[in-house]
FIMAR-818539 format. One record per residue (C-alpha): residue number from 1; residue in one letter; x, y, z. Coordinates in steps of 0.25 Angstrom, whole numbers, plus 5000, padded with zeros to 4 digits. Last residue first. Layout:
+-----+---------+------+------+------+
: num : residuo :   c1 :   c2 :   c3 :
+-----+---------+------+------+------+
: NUM :       A :    X :    Y :    Z :
...
+-----+---------+------+------+------+
***
This chain:
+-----+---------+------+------+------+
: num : residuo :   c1 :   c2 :   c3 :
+-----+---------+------+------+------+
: 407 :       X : 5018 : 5010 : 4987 :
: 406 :       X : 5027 : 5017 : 4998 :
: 405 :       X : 5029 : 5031 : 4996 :
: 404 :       X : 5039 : 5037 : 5007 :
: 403 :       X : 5036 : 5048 : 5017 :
: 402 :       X : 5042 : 5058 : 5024 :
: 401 :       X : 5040 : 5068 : 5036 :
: 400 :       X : 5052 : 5077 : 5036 :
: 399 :       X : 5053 : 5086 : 5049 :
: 398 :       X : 5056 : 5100 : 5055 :
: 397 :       X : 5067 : 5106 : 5062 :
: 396 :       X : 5067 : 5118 : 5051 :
: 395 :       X : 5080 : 5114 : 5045 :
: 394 :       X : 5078 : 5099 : 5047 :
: 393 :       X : 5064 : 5101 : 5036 :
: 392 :       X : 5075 : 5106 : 5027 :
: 391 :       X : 5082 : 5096 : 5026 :
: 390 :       X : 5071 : 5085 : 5027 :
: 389 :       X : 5065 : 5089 : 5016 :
: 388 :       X : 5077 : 5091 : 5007 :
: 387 :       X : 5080 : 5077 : 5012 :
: 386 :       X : 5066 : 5073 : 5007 :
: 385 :       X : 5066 : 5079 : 4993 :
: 384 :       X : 5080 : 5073 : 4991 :
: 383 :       X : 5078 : 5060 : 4995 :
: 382 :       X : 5066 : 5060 : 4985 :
: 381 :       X : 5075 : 5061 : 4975 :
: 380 :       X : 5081 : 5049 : 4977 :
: 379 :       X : 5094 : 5042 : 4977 :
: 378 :       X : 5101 : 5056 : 4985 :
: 377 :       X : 5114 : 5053 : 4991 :
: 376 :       X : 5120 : 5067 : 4987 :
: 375 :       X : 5125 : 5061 : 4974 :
: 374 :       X : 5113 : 5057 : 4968 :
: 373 :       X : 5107 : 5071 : 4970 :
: 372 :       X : 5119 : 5076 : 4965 :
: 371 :       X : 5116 : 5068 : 4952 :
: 370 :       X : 5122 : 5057 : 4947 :
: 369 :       X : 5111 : 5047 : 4945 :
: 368 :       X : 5097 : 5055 : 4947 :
: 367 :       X : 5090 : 5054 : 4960 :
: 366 :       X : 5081 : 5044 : 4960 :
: 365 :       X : 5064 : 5047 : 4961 :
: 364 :       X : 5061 : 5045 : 4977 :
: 363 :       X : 5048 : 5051 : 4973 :
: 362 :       X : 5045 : 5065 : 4980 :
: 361 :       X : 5033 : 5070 : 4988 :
: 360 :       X : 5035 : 5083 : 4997 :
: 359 :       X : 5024 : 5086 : 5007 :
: 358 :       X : 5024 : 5100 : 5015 :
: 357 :       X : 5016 : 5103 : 5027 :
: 356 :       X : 5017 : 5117 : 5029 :
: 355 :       X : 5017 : 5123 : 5042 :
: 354 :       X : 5019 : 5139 : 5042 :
: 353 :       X : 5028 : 5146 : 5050 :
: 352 :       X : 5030 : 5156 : 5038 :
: 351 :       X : 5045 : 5154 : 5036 :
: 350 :       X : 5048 : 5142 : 5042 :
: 349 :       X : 5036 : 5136 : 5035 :
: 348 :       X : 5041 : 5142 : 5021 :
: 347 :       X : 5053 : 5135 : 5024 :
: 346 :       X : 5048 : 5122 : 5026 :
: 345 :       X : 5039 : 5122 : 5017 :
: 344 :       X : 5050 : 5125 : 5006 :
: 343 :       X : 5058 : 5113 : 5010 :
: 342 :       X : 5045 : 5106 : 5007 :
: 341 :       X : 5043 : 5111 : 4993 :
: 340 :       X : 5058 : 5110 : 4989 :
: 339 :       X : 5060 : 5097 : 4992 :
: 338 :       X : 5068 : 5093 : 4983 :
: 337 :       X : 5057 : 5087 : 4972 :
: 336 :       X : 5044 : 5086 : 4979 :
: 335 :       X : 5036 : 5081 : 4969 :
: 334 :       X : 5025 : 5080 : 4977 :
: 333 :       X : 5025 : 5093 : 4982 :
: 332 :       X : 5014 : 5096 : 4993 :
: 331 :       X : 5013 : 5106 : 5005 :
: 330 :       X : 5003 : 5106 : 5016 :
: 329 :       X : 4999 : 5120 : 5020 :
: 328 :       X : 5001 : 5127 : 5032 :
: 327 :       X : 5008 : 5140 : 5028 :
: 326 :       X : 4994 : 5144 : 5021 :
: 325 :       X : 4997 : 5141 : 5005 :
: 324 :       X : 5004 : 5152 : 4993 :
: 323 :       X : 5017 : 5152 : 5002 :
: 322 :       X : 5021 : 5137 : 4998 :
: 321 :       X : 5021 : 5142 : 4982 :
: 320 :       X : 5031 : 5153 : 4988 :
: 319 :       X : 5039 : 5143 : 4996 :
: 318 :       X : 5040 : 5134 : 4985 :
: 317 :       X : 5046 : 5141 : 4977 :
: 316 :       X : 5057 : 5149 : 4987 :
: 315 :       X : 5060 : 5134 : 4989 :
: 314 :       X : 5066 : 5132 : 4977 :
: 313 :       X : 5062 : 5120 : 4966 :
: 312 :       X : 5072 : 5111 : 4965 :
: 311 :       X : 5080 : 5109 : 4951 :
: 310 :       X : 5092 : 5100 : 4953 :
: 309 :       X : 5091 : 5093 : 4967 :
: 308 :       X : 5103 : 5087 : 4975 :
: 307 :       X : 5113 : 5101 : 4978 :
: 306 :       X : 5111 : 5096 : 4993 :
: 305 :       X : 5102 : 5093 : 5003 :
: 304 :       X : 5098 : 5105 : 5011 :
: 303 :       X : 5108 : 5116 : 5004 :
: 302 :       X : 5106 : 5109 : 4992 :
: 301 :       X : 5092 : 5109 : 4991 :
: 300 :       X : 5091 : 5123 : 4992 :
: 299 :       X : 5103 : 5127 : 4984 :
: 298 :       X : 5095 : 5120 : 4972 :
: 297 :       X : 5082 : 5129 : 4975 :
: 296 :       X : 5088 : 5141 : 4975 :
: 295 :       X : 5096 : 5138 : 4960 :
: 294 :       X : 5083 : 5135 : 4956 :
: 293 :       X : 5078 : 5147 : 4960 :
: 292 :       X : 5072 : 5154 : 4972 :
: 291 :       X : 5057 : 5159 : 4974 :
: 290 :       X : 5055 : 5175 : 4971 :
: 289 :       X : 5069 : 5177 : 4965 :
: 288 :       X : 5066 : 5166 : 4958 :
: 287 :       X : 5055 : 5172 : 4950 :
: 286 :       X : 5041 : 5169 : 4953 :
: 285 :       X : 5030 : 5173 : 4941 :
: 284 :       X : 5015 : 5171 : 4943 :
: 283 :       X : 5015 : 5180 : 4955 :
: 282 :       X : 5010 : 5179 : 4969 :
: 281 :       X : 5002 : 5188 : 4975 :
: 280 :       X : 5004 : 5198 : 4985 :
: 279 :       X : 5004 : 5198 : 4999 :
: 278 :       X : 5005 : 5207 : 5010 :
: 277 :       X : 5008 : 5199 : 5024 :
: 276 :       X : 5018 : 5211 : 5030 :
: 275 :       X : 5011 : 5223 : 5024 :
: 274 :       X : 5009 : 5233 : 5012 :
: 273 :       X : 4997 : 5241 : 5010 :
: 272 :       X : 4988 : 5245 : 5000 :
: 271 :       X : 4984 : 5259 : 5002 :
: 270 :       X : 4971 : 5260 : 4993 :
: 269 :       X : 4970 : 5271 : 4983 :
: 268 :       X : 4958 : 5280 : 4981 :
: 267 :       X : 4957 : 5291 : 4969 :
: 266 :       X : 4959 : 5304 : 4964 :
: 265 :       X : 4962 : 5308 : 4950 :
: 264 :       X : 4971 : 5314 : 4940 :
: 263 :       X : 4971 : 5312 : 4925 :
: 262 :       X : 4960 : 5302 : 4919 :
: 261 :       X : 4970 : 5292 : 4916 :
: 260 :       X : 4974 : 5292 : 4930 :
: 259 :       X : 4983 : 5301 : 4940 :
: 258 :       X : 4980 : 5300 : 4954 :
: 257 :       X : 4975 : 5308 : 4966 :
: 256 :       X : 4976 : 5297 : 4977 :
: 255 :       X : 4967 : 5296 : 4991 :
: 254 :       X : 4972 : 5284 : 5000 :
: 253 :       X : 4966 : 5272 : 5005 :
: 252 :       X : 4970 : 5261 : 5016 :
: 251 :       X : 4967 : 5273 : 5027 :
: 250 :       X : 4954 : 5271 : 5023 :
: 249 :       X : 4951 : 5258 : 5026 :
: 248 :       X : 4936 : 5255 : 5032 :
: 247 :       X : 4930 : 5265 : 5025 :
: 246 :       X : 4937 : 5260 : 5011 :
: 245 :       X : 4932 : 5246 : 5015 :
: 244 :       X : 4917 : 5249 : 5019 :
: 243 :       X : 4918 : 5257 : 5004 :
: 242 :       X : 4922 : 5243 : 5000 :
: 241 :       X : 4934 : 5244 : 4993 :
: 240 :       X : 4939 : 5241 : 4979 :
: 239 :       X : 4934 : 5253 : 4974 :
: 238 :       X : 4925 : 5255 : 4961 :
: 237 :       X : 4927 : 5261 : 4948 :
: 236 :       X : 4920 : 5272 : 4938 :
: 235 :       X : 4926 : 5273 : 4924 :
: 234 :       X : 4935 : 5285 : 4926 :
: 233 :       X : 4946 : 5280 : 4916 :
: 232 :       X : 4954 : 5274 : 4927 :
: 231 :       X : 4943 : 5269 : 4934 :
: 230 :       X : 4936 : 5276 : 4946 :
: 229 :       X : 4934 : 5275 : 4960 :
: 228 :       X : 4926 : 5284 : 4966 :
: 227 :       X : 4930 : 5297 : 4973 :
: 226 :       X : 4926 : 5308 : 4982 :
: 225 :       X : 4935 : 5317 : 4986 :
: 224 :       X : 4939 : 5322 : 5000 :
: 223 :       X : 4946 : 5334 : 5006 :
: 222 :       X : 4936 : 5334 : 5018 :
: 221 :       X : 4929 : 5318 : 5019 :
: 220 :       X : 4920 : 5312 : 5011 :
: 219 :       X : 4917 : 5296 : 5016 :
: 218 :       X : 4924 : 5284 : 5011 :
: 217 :       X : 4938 : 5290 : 5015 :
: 216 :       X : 4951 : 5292 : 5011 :
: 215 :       X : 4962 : 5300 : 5014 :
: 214 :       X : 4975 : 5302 : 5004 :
: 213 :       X : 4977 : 5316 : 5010 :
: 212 :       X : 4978 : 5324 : 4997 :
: 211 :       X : 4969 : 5314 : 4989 :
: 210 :       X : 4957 : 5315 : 4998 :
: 209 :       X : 4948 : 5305 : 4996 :
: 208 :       X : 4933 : 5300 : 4994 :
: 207 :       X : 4928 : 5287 : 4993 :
: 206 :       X : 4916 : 5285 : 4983 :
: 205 :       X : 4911 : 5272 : 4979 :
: 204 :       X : 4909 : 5259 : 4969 :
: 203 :       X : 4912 : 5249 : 4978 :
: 202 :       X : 4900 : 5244 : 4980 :
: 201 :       X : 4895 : 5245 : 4967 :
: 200 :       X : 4906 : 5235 : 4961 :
: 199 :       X : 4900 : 5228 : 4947 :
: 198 :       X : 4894 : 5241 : 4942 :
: 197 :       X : 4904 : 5250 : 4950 :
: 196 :       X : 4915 : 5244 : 4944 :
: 195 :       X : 4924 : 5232 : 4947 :
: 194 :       X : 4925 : 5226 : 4933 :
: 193 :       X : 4934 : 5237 : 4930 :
: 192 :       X : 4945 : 5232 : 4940 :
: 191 :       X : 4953 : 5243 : 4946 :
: 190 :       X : 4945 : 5242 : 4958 :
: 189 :       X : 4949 : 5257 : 4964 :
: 188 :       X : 4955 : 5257 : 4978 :
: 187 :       X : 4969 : 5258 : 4969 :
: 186 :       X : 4979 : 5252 : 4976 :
: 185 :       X : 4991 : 5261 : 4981 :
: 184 :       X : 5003 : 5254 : 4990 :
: 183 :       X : 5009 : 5253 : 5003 :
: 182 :       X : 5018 : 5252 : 5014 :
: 181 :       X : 5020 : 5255 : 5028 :
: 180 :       X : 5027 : 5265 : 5035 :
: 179 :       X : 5017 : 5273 : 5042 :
: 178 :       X : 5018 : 5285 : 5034 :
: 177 :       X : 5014 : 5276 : 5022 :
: 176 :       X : 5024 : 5272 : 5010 :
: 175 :       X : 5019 : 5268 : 4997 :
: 174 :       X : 5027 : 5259 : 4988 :
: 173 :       X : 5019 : 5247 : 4989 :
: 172 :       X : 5025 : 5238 : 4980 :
: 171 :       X : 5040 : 5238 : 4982 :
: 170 :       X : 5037 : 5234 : 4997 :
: 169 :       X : 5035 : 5219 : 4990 :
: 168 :       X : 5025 : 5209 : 4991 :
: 167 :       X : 5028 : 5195 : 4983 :
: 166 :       X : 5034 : 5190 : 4997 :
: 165 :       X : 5020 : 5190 : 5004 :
: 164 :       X : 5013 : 5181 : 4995 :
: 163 :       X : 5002 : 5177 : 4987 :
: 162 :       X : 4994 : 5167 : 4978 :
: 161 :       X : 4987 : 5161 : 4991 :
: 160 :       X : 4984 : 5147 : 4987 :
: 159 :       X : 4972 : 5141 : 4997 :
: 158 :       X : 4965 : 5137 : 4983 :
: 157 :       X : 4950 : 5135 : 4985 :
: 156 :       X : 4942 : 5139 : 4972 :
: 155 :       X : 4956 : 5135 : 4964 :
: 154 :       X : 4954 : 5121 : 4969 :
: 153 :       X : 4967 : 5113 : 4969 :
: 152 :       X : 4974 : 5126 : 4965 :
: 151 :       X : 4984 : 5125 : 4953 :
: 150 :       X : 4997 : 5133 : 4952 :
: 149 :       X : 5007 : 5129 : 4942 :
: 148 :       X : 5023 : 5133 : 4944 :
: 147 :       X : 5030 : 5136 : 4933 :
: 146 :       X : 5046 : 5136 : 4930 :
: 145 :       X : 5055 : 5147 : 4926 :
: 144 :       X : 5068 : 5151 : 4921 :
: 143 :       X : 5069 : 5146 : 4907 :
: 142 :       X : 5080 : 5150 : 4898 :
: 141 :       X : 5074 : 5152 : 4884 :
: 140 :       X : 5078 : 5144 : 4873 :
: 139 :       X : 5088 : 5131 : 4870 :
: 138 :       X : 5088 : 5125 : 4882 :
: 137 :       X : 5098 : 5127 : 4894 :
: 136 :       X : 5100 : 5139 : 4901 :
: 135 :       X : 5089 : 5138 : 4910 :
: 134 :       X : 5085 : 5151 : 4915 :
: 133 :       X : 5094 : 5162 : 4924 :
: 132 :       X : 5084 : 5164 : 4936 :
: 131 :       X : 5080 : 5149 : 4938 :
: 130 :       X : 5066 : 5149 : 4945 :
: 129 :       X : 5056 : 5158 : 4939 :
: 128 :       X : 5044 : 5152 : 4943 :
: 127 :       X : 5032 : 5155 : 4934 :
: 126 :       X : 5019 : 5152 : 4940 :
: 125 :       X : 5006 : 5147 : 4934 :
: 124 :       X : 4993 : 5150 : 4942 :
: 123 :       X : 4981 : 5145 : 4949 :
: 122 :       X : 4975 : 5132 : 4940 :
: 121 :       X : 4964 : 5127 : 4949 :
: 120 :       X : 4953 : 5130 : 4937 :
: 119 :       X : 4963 : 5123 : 4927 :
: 118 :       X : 4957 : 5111 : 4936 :
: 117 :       X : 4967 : 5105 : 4946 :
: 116 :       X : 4973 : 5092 : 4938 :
: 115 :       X : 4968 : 5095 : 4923 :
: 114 :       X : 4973 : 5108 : 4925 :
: 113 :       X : 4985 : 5104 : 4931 :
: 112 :       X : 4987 : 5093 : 4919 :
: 111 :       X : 4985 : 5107 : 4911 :
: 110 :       X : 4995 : 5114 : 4918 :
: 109 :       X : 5006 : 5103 : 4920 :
: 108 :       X : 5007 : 5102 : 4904 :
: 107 :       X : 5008 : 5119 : 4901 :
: 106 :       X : 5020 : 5118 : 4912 :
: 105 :       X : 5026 : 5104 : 4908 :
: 104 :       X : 5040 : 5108 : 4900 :
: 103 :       X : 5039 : 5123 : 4906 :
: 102 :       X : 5042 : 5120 : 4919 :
: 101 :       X : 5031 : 5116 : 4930 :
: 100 :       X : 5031 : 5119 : 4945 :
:  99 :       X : 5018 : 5115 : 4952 :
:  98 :       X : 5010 : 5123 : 4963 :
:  97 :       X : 4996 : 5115 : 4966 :
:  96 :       X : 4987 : 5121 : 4976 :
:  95 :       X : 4977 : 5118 : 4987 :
:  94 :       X : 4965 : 5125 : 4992 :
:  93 :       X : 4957 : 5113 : 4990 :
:  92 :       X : 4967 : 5105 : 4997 :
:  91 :       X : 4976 : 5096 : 4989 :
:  90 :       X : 4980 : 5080 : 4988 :
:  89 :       X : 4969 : 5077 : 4978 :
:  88 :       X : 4978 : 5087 : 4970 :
:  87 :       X : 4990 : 5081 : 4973 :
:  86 :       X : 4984 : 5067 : 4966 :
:  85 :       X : 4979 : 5075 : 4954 :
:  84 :       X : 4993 : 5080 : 4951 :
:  83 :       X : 5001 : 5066 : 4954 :
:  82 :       X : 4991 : 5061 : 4945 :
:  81 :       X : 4993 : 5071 : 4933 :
:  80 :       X : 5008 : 5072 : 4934 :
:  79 :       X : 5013 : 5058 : 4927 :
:  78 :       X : 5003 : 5064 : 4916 :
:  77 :       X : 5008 : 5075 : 4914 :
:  76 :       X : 5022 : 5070 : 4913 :
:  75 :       X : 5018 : 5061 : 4903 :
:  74 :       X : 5009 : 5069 : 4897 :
:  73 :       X : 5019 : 5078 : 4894 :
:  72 :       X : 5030 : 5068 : 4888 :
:  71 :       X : 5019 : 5060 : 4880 :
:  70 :       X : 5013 : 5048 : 4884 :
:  69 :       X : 5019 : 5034 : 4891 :
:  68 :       X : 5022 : 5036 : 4903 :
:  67 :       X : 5017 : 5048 : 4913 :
:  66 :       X : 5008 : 5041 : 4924 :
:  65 :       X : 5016 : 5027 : 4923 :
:  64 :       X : 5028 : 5035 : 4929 :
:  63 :       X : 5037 : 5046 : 4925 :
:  62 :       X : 5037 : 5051 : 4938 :
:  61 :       X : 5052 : 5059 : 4934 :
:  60 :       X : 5052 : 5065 : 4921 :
:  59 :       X : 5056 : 5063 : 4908 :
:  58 :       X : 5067 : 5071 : 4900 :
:  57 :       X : 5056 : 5081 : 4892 :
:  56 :       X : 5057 : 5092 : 4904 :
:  55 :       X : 5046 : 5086 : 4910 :
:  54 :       X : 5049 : 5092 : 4925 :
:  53 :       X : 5044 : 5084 : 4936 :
:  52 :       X : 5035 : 5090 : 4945 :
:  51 :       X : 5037 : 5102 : 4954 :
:  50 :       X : 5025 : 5102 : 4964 :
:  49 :       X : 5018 : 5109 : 4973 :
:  48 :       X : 5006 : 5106 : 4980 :
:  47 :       X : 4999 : 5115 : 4992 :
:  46 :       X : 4987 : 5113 : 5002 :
:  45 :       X : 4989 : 5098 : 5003 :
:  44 :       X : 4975 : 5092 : 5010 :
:  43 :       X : 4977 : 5089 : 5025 :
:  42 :       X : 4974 : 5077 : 5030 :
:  41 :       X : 4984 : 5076 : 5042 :
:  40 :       X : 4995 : 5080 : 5030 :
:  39 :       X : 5006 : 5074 : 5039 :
:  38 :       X : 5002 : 5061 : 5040 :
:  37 :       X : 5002 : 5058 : 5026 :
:  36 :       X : 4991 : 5051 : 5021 :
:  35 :       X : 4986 : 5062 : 5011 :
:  34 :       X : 5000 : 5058 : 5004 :
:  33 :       X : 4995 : 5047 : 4999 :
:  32 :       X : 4990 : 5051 : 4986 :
:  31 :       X : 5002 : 5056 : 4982 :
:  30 :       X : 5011 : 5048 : 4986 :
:  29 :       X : 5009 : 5037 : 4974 :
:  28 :       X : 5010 : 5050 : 4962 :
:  27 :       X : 5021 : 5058 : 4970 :
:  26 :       X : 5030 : 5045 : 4969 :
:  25 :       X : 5036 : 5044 : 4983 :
:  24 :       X : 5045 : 5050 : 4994 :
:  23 :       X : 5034 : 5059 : 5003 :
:  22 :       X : 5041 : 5070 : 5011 :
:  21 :       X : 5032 : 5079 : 5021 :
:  20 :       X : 5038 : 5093 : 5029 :
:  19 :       X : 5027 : 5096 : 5039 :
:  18 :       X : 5033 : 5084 : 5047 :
:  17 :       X : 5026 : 5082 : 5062 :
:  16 :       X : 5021 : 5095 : 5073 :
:  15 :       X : 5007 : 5096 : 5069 :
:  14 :       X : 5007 : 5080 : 5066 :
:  13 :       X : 5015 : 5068 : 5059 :
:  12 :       X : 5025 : 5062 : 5067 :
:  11 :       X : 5038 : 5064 : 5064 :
:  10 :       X : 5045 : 5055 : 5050 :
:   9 :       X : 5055 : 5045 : 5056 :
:   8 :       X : 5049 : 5033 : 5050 :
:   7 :       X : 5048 : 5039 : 5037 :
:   6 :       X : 5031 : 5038 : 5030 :
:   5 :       X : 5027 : 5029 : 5023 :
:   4 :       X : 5016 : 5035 : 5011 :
:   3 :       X : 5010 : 5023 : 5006 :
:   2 :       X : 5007 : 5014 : 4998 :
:   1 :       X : 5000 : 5000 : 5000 :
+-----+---------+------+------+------+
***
């Protein structure tokens, strides 16, 4: 009978066991067992990623019965398709899928997720810039990014928060109050046209202000004007607050003259401020500056287990796909590679005092003949993932649970 069998010395599961998981076995037989593991205490996984495979043309690890036999994209397609459907009956609601893809499979991985989550659930294609200079080799251009997919299990429920603190910059609220903080101008007009006071009647009203002083106010005061929000081109507007709103906030708007097609007028601002938990949203390009290199991601093996893995993913990655989910959320990557995605965890744990449950899946696929890894003692990849695992884990005084597939 299979199962999942776990290390005699792993600690006991519970509030205080293992939040750092390792499962050595084919993805496609571990799968659907993983629900059994101790450590999930019947949670649902909030948060896959996964770096499958590269088809790069020169075959492909997990060639199995799933792939023979057809054409070089169906084959890896189809090697994929169960492994996808079985971590999406492994996911919350609210979950989401991150998968990094290069040029070779991108247009192929997003149909099968289509066919997988729902074109519905698709969420966003990003570009990750990870190799600053480009591949040299090759006759063309010198590529320097990857992708990474986004699907929501059910978009209607997706937990994802497409936002972060470390996108905000000082740069962009420029003005200065006497009290020291910062901030910026937004107009209190609704600068969509389909918000008019037709469709928005509410919020078609007057305030009035004082352009010398800045003041504003919902009622007529000394030195006043009236004003109602207007377009560009005088077509009449509405505001993006409730009148209860603007009474409510004054101090958060400010009288302006301007200068608009029209020629000079007066109108309301909103003082947006900044502060310590501002968040801005996430972009669709991340640059290595952003979320490490290559280059990054090697040194970081090597300095827990050695210069033993060709093209990791960096830690800086994961951590910013990690940060769109509540600091409690478990954590899969069932091709786990290094390690990456639980070292990162672990680090973003430390950081935020958060406590993730993370669980890294790897076949005990060899090691090539010759290589460092080889060298280093390593027969398996899997051995890497795990002592990676267990490395970093030991710098924070925490444990390894692990697993082995026994069929």
């Amino acid at each position: 009978m299979a199962e999942l069998r776990p290390d005699p010395g792993n600690p006991p599961a519970g509030p205080d066991g293992a939040r750092t998981v390792f499962v050595e076995g084919d993805n496609l037989d571990v799968l659907p067992l993983l629900p059994k593991l101790p450590e999930l205490g019947g949670r649902e996984v909030d948060l896959v990623y996964i770096d499958p495979p590269y088809n790069t043309g020169n075959g492909f690890a997990y060639a199995d019965k799933q792939g023979y036999g057809r054409g070089r994209h169906e084959a890896w397609t189809g090697m994929l398709r169960p492994r996808l459907e079985a971590a999406r009956d492994l996911m919350a609601p609210g979950g989401a899928l991150f998968a990094s893809i290069d040029d070779n499979e991108v247009a192929h991985l997003r149909l099968l997720l289509d066919e997988v989550f729902g074109e519905r659930n698709f969420v966003a294609q990003v570009v990750v810039n990870l190799n600053a200079k480009g591949r040299q080799l090759g006759p063309f251009f010198a590529t320097n990014h990857e992708y990474l997919l986004v699907y929501a299990r059910s978009l209607a429920d997706c937990a994802l928060d497409p936002t972060s603190t470390h996108e905000v910059s000082e740069l962009d609220f420029p003005q200065v109050h006497d009290d020291g903080r910062r901030f910026r101008h937004l107009p209190l007009r609704n600068t969509n046209k389909k918000s008019n006071p037709e469709t928005c009647r509410t919020l078609a009203y007057p305030l009035y202000g004082d352009p010398v002083t800045g003041r504003v106010g919902v009622q007529a005061f000394e030195g006043a004007r009236e004003i109602w929000p207007v377009f560009g081109d005088g077509a009449p507007a509405v505001w993006r607050w409730s009148v209860a709103l603007a009474a409510e906030r004054p101090d958060d708007l400010v009288c302006r003259t301007i200068r608009g097609r029209l020629g000079e007028r007066v109108d309301i601002f909103q003082r947006d401020w900044l502060h310590p938990d501002r968040r801005k949203k996430l972009r669709t390009i991340w640059t290595h500056d952003e979320v490490g290199s290559t280059d990054t991601a090697v040194a970081e093996v090597k300095a827990l287990v050695g210069k033993v893995f060709e093209s990791p993913k960096p830690t800086g990655l994961l951590r910013r796909i990690l940060e769109t989910y509540p600091p409690d959320a478990v954590v899969l990557d069932f091709y786990a590679g290094s390690g990456t995605t639980g070292h990162a965890a672990l680090l973003a744990d430390a950081a935020d005092g958060g406590s993730r449950l993370s669980i890294s899946v790897n076949a005990p696929e060899p090691t090539r003949a010759g290589s460092p890894a080889r060298a280093a003692g390593f027969e398996r990849v899997s051995e890497i993932t795990e002592a990676r695992l267990r490395a970093a884990a030991a710098t924070y005084g925490a444990g390894v649970a692990a697993y082995r597939f026994v069929g």
